[in-house]
C-alpha distance (Angstrom), angle and dihedral (degrees) to the residues before:
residue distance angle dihedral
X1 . . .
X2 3.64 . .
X3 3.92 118.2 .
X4 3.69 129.0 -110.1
X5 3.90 110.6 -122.5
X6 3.34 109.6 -146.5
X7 3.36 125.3 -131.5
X8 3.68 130.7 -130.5
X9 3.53 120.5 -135.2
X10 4.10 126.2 -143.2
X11 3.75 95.1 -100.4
X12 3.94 86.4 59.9
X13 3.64 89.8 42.1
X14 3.60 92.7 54.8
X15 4.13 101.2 45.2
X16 3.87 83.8 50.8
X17 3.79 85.2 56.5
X18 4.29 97.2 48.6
X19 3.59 83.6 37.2
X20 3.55 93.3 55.2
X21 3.96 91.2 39.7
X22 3.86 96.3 53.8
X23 4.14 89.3 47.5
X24 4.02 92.8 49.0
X25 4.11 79.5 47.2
X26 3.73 104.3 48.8
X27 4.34 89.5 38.9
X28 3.87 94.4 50.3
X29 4.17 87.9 38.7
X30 4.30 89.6 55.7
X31 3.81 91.2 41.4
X32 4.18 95.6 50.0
X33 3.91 84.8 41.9
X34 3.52 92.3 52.3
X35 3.76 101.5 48.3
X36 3.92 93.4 34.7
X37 4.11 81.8 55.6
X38 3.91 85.9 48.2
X39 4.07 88.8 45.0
X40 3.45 92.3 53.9
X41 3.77 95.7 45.2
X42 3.78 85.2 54.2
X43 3.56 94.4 63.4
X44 4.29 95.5 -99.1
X45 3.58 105.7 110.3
X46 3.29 93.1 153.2
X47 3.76 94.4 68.4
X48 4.07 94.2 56.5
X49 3.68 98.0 67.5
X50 3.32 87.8 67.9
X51 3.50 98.6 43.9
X52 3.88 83.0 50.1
X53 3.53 91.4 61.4
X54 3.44 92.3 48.6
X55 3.88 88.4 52.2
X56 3.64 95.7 45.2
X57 3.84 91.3 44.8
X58 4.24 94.4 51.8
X59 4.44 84.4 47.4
X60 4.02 82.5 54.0
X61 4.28 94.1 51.5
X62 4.31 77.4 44.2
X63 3.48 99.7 54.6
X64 3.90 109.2 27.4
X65 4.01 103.5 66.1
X66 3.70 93.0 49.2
X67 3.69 85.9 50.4
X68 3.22 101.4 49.4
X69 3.69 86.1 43.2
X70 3.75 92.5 61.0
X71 4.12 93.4 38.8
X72 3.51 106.4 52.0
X73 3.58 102.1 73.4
X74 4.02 86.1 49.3
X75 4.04 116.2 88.4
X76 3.95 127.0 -77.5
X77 4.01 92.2 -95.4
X78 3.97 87.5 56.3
X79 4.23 92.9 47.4
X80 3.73 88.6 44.5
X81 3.95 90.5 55.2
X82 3.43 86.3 53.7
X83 3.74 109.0 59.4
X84 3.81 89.8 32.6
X85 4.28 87.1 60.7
X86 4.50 85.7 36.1
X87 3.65 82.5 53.8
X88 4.01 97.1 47.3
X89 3.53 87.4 44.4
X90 3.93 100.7 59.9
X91 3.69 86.8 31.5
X92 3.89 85.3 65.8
X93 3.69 94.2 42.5
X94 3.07 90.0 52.4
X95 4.12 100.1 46.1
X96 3.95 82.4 40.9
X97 3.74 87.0 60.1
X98 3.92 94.6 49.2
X99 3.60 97.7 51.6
X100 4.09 89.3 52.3
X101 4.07 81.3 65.8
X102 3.60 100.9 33.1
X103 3.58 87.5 61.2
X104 3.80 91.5 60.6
């Protein structure tokens, strides 16, 4: 008797996918932290800005689709609130980034 494959439906499909986004986020994050903490210990801390960016950038892909996920069924008031603190947060990424070079 042959098996039944099952079949997955969207829902599944798209977990898998913010799953998969918020594991890609957090590994790339440690890795850039790591060698930016390395960088700096070697003397170039001019380098780990950037890879801070990088880091905080990757944490940002992690964390907003699950978000969203969870916020979008909630009320307008609750879906404004989030893209005004998604907003502030690349704003400061940003802005971090920019003082790294400004104090060249």
């Amino acid at each position: 008797m042959a098996k039944r494959r099952r079949q997955r439906s969207e829902t599944a499909a798209k977990h898998d996918l913010i799953r998969l986004c918020a594991f890609v986020g957090i590994l790339i994050s440690a890795v850039l932290f790591v060698v930016g903490a390395i960088l700096n210990a070697c003397g170039l801390g001019n380098v780990t800005g950037v890879f801070n960016f990088v880091a905080q950038l990757a944490l940002l892909v992690a964390v907003a689709f699950p978000a969203w996920d969870f916020i979008k069924s909630k009320g307008k008031v609750w879906r404004i609130v989030y893209w005004v603190a998604l907003v502030i947060y690349i704003f400061g990424c940003v802005f971090g980034l920019v003082t790294v070079y400004v104090a060249f």
